[in-house]
C-alpha positions in Angstrom: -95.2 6.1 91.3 -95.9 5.9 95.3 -98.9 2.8 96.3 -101.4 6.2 97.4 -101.3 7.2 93.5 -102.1 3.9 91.8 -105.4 2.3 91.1 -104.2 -0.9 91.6 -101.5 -3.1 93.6 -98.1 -3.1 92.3 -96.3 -6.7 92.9 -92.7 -7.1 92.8 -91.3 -10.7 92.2 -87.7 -10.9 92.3 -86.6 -13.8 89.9 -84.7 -15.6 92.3 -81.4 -18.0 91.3 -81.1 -17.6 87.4 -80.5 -20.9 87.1 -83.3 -22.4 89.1 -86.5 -23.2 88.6 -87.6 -19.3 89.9 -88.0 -18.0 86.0 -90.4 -20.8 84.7 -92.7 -20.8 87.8 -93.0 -17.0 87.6 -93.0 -16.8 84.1 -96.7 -19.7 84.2 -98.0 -18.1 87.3 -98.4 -14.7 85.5 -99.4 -16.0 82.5 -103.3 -16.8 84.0 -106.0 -14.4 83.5 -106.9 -14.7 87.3 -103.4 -13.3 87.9 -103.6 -10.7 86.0 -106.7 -9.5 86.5 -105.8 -9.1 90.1 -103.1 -6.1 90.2 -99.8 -5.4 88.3 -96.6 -7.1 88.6 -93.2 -6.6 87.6 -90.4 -8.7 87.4 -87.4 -8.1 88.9 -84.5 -9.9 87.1 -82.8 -10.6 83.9 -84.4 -10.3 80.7 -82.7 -12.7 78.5 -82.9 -14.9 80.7 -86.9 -14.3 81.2 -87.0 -14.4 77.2 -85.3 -18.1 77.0 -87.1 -19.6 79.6 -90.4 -18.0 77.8 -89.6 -19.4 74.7 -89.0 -22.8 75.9 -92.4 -22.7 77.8 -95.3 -24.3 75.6 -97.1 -20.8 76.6 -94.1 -18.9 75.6 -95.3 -17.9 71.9 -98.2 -15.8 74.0 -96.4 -14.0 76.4 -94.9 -10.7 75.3 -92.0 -9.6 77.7 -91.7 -5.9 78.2 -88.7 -4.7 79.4 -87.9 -1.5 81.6 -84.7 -0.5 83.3 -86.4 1.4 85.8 -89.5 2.3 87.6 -92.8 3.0 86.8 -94.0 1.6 84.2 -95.8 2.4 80.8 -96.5 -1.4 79.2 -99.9 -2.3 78.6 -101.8 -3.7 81.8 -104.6 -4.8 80.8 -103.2 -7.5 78.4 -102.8 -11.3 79.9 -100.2 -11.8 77.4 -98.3 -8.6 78.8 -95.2 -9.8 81.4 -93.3 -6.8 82.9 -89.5 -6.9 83.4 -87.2 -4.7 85.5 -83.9 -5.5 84.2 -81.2 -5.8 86.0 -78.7 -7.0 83.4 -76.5 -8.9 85.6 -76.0 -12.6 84.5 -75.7 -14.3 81.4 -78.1 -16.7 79.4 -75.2 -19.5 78.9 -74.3 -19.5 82.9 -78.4 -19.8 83.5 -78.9 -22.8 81.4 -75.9 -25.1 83.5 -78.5 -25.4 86.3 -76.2 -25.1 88.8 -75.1 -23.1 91.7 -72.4 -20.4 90.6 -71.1 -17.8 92.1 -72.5 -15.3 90.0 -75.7 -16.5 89.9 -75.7 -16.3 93.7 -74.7 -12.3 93.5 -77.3 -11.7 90.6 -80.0 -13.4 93.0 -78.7 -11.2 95.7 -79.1 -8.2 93.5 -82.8 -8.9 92.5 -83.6 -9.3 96.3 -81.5 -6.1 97.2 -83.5 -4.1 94.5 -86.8 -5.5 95.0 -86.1 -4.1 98.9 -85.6 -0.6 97.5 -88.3 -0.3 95.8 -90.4 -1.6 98.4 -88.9 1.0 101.1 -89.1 3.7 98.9 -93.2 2.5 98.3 -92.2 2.4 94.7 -94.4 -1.2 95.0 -96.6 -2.6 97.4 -95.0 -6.1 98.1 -92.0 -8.4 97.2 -92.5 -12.2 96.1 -89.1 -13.6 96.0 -88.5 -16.5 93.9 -86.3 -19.3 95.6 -82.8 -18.6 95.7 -79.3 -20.8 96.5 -77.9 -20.4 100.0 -75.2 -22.7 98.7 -74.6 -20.0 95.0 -74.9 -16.9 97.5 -72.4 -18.0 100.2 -70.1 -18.8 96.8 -70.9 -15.0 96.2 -69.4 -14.0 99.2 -72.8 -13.3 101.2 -73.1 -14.5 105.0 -76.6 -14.9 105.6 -79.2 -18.2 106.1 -82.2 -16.8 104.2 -84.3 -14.5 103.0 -85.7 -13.8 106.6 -82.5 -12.9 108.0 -81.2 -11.0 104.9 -84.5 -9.0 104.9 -84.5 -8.7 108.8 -80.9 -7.4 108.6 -81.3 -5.1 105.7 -84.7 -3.2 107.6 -83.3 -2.7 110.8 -86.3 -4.8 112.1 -85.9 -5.7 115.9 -88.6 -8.8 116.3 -88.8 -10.8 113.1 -90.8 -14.4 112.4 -91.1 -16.9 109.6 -94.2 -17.9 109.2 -95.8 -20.6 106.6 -99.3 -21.1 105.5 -100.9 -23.4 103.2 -104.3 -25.2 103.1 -105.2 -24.0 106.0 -102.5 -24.4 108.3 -100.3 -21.5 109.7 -97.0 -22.1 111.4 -94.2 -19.6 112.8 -91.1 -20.1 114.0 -89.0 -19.2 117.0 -86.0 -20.4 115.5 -85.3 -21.1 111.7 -82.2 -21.5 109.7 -79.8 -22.9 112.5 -77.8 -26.4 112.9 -79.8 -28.4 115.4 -77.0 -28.9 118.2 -77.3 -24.3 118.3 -81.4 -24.2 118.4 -81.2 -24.6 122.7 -78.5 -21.2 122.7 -81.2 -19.9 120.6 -84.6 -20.4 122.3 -84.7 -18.1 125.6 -88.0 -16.3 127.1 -87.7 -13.0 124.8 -87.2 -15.5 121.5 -90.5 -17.2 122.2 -92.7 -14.5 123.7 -91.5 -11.9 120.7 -92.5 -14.5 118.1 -96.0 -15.4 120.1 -96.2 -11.0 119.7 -94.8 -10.7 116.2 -97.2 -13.4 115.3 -100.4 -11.9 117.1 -99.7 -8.6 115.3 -99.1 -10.1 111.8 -102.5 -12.5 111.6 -104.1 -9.4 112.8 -102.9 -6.7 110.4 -102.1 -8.8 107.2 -104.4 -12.0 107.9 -107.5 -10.0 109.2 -107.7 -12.2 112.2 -109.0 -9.8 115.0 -108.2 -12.5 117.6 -106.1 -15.0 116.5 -106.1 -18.3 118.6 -102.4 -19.2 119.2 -100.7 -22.9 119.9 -97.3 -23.1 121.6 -95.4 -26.0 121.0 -93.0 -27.4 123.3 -89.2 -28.0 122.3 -89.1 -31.4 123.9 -90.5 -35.0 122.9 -94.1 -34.6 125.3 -93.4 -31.4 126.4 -90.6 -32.7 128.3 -92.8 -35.7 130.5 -92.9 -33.3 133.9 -88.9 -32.6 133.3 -87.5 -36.1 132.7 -87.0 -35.2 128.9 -85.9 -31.6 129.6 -86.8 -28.7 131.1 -87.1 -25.7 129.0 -90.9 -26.2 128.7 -91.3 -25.1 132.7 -88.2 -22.6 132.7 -88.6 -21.1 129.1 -91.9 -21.4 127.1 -94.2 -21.5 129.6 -93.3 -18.4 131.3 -93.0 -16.6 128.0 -96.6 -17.8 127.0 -98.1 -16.6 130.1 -96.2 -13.1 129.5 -98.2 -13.0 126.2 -101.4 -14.2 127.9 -101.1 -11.2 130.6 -100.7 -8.8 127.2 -104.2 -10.0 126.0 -102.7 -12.7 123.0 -105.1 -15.7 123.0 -102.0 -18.6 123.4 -102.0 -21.5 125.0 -99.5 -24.2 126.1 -96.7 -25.9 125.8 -98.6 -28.5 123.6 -96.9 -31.6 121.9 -95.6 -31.3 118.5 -97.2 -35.0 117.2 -100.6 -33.8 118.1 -101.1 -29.7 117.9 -101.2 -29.6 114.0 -104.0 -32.1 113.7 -106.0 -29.7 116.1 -105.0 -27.2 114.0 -105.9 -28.3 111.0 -109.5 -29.4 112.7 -110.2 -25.7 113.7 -108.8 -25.4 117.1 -106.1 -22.8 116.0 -105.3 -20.3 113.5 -101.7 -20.6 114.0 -98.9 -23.5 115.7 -96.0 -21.5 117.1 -93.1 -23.9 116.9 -89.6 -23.9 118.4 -87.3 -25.0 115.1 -87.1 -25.8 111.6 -88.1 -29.4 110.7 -90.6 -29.1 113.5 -92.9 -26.8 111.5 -91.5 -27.5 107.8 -92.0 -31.4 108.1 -96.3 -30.4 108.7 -96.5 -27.5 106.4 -94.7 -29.3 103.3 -96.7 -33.2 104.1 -99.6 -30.7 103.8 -99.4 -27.9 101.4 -96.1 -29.0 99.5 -97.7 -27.3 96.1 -99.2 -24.9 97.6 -97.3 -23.5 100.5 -96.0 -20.0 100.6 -93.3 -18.5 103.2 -94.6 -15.1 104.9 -91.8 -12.5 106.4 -93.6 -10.5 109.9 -92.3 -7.8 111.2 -90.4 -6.1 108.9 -91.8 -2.7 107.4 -93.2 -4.1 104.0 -94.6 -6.9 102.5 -92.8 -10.1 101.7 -93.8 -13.4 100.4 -92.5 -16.8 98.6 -93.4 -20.2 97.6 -91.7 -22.7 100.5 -89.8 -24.8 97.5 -86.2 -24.1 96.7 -84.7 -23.6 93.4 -85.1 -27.4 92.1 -82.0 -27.5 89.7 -82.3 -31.3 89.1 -85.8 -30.2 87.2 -84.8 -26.6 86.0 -85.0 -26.2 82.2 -87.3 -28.8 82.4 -90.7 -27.0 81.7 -92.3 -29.5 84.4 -92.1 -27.3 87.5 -95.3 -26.7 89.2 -96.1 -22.7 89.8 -99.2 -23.8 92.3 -96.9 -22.5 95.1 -95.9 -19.5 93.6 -99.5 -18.8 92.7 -100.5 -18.5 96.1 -97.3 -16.7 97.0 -98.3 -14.3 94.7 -102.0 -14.4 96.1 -100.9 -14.0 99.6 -99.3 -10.8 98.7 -102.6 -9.6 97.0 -104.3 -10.3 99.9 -101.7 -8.8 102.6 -101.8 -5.6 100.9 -105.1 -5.5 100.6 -105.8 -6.2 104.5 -103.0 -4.1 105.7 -104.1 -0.7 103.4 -107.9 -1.7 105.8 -106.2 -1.8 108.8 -105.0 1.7 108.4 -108.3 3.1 107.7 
């Protein structure tokens, strides 16, 4: 059923690594009458595995698991207890409960992401929340890629595409993400920086709501590079590329040092912290929003969320992982839909 013809949001959630803690933190954030009073959802993964996680859950004698092999659906929305599967058949129970990285659990995670795509092209459903996967299980697979981002980048065709993170708050993108720290200066050039300064602008306006988002820069170096003695990619690289975006109409402003920009931030001064590589932007968002923070895809053509944890074997099968961040995941994708169908109007 195309997203025009339904009364409510559809939500995909790919289950992630089979062996993670992806199935239990889906499996409690569905299960709250807030959640599913807010659209519909699917699953898309492996029932079995679903049904043995549920039934090791202390909420597990509640839920009732119905499972489809393709799309749309007939099961009963309107019941909390009622948990919608698409299932993929493609892993086994006895590999999921090792709590490990495998080869085929890396392939089956690969699959769910792969299908949840589809179905999002094809408007099938409205948005994807991926549950963590293994980079380590889906290079055993076979697969070359870093991440979701790239995967999903790669897969659409999209040109300019940014990682952002949100939670509590604070918003931070990224010109670089999933790279070893002696390749991030090949990486960060005038076009990287001003494309994610644009990507960004675009995405806080048609997904966030924000009709004018204020933007921070950060610089790459430690003070902005101290007038050149620590580098000087601030004066030859960022700060051109800001005052590109600034001649485009994108309220941004800098270079502006990393150990200070996310308190302003946080106070108001910004709705967003554009930073130059990973730890630079994961280090704030996680000390802030570590339960809470979710991982936003821009510039592709649909809708993609997740929580910012990874798959957490040491505490899989544990029944103690904490959904909070898969809640607002889950959330954000509500919301994102909802503010992107307005900006069409």
């Amino acid at each position: 059923m195309k997203s025009e013809n339904r009364e409510r949001n559809l939500i995909g959630i790919t289950m992630g690594d089979p062996g993670g803690i992806g199935p239990e933190v889906i499996l409690k954030a569905l299960s709250s009458q807030e959640m599913a009073s807010s659209a519909d959802f699917v699953i898309i993964g492996c029932y079995n595995v679903l049904r043995v996680v549920a039934d090791s859950l202390s909420i597990g004698k509640k839920l009732q698991l119905s499972r489809f092999d393709s799309l749309p659906l007939n099961a009963d929305r309107d019941s909390i207890n009622n948990i919608n599967v698409l299932d993929l058949e493609n892993f086994s129970v006895q590999d999921a409960i090792s709590h490990k990285p495998l080869p085929s659990s890396g392939r089956a995670s690969v699959e769910y992401i792969m299908k949840g795509l589809d179905l999002a092209m094809g408007g099938e459903i409205d948005a994807i929340v991926t549950a963590p996967i293994s980079k380590e299980a889906v290079k055993m697979a076979g697969f070359e890629f870093a991440g979701h981002t790239e995967l999903l980048k790669e897969k659409t065709a999209a040109e300019d595409v940014v990682m952002l993170m949100a939670g509590n708050g604070l918003r931070v993108s990224f010109v670089t993400t999933h790279l070893a720290v002696r390749d991030v200066f090949r990486f960060i050039n005038h076009e990287s920086v001003f494309s994610t300064i644009q990507t960004t602008a675009k995405g806080l306006k048609n997904l966030f709501g924000i009709a004018d988002p204020k933007i921070a820069v950060c610089g790459l170096n430690p003070h902005c590079g101290d007038g050149d003695h620590f580098g000087t990619e601030e004066r030859d690289i960022i700060v051109p590329a800001i005052n590109c975006a600034q001649e485009m109409g994108i309220d941004c402003i800098g270079p502006l040092s990393s150990d200070t920009v996310f308190n302003k931030a946080l106070n108001g001064e910004f709705d967003v912290v554009v930073v130059q590589f990973h730890d630079q932007g994961t280090i704030p968002i996680k000390m802030h929003a570590f339960d809470s923070g979710v991982n936003i895809t821009l510039g592709i053509p649909i809708i993609r969320t997740s929580p910012t944890h990874g798959t957490a074997f040491d505490i899989a099968g544990k029944c103690v992982a904490d959904p909070g961040s898969m809640i607002e995941a889950t959330k954000t994708a509500i919301m994102m839909t909802e503010k992107q169908k307005h900006s069409f109007v």
